[in-house]
C-alpha positions in Angstrom: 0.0 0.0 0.0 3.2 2.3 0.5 4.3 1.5 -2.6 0.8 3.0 -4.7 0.9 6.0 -2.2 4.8 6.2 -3.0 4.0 6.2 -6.7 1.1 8.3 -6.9 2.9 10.8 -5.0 6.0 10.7 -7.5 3.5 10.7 -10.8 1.9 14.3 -8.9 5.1 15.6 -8.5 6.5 14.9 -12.0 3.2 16.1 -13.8 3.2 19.1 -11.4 7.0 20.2 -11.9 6.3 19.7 -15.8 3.4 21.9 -15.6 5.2 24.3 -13.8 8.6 23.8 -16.4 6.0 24.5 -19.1 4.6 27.9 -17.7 7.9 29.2 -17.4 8.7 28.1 -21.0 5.8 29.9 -22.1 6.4 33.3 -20.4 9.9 33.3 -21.8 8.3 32.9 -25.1 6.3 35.7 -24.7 9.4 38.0 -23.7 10.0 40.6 -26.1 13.6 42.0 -26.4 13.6 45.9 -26.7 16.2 47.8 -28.1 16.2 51.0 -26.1 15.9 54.1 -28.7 19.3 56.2 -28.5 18.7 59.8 -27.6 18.4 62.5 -30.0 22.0 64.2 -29.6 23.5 60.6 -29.1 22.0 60.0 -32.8 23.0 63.2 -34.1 26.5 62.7 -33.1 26.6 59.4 -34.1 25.4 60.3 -37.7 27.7 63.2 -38.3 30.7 60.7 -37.3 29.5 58.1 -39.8 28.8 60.7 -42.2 32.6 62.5 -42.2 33.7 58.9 -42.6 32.3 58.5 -46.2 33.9 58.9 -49.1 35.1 62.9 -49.8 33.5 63.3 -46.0 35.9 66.4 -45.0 34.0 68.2 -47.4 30.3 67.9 -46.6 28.7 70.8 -44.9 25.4 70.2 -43.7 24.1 66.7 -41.9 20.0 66.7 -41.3 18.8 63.8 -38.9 14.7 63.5 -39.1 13.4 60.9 -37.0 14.9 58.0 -39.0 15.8 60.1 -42.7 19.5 61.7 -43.2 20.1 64.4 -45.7 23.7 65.1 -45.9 25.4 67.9 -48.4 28.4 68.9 -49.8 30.3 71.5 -50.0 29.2 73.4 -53.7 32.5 74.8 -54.6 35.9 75.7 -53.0 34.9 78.8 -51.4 32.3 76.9 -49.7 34.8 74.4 -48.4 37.5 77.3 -47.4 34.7 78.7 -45.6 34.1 76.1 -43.4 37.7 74.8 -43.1 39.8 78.0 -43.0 42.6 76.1 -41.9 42.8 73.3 -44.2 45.9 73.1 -46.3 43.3 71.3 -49.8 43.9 73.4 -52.6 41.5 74.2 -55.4 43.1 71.6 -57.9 42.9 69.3 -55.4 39.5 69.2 -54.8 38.3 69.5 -58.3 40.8 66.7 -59.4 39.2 64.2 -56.6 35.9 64.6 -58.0 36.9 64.1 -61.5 38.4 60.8 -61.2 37.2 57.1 -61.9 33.5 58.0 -61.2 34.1 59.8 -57.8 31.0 61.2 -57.4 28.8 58.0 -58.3 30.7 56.1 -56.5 30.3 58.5 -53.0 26.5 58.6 -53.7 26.2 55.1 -54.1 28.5 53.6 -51.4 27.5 56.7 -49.3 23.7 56.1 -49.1 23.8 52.3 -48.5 26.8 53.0 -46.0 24.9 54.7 -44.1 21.9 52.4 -43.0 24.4 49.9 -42.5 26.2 51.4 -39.8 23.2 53.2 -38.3 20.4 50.9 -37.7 18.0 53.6 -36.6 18.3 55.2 -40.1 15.2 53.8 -42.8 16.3 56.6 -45.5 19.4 58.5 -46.5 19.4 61.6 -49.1 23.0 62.4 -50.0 23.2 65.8 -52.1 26.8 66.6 -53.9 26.7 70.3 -55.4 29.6 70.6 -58.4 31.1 72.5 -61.2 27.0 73.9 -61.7 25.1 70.5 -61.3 23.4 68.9 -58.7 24.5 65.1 -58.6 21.7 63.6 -55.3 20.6 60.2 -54.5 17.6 59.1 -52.5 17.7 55.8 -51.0 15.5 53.5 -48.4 15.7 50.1 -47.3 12.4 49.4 -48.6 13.4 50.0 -51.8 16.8 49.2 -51.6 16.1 45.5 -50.5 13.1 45.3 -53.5 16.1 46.5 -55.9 18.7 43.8 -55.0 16.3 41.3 -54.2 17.8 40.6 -50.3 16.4 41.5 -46.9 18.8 44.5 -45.7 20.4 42.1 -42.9 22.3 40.6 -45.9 23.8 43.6 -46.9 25.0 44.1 -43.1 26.1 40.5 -42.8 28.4 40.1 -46.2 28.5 43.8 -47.5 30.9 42.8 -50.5 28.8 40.3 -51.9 25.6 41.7 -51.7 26.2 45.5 -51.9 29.8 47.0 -52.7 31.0 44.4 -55.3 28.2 44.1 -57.7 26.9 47.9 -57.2 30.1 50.0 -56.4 32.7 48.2 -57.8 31.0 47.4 -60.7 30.7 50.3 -63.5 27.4 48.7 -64.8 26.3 48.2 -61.4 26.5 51.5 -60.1 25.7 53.1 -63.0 21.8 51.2 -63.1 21.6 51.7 -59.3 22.5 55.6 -59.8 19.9 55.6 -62.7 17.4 53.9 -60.3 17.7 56.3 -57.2 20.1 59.1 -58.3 19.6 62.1 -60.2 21.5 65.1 -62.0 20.4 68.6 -62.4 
């Protein structure tokens, strides 16, 4: 008679400790991770940093953060740049002969843009406006678009950025020059 009481006590215990294993399964399921959101001057500082990294990045001027939408300019001529870097020691040749070699400009749009989300998760859309010699080269870019127009989610493009963004669309002339046509512009 010990021995049923013995067992039905163990089977009560086992079904109760499972029960109790599965509720605390279940509320860790139901946990939700939060990132918590930078603050404001935290973003701002961490966008202008990102954005004097870029390509040609000592001579942009202005860096807009809107919620999660960037709109970073250039300089529009040498005066401009001497203007804000009265110190600097770049001549006039030299910034005109950066931007007129191998597709500079294309390339600083494109890789710029796309650079950008990558390193700052909380940005969705990036506008990168580049003022020169009387045109207006700009690109527009978001990841919603971006990811229809490779045909990835974004994560890839974080996870293997040579294969899935820098090789085929700013390394490659034919590459870049469709993805300029697709988001860029020239006025």
């Amino acid at each position: 008679m010990k021995n049923i009481y013995l067992v039905a006590f163990i089977a009560i215990f086992t079904l109760s400790c499972n029960n109790e294993k599965k509720e605390t399964e279940e509320k860790e399921d139901e946990i939700e991770f939060v990132i918590p959101e930078l603050p404001l001057e935290e973003k701002i500082a961490k966008t202008e940093k990102e954005a004097s990294r870029l390509r040609g990045g000592g001579l942009i001027k202005t860096v807009e953060l809107n919620a999660d939408s960037v709109v970073i300019t250039y300089v529009k001529n040498y005066s401009e740049y001497k203007k804000l870097n009265p110190k600097s020691k770049l001549s006039k040749s030299d910034l005109d002969s950066y931007w007129n070699t191998g597709d500079a400009i294309e390339k600083a749009l494109v890789d710029g843009s796309v650079r950008m989300m990558k390193k700052l998760d909380f940005l969705n859309n990036v506008e990168i406006i580049l003022p020169y010699k009387g045109k207006t080269f700009s690109i527009k870019v978001t990841k919603e678009k971006l990811e229809w127009y490779i045909g990835n989610k974004f994560v890839m493009v974080e996870v293997d950025w040579n294969k899935y963004f820098s090789d085929p669309y700013v390394y490659n002339d034919e590459g870049r020059e469709k993805f300029f046509k697709q988001f860029g512009t020239i006025k």
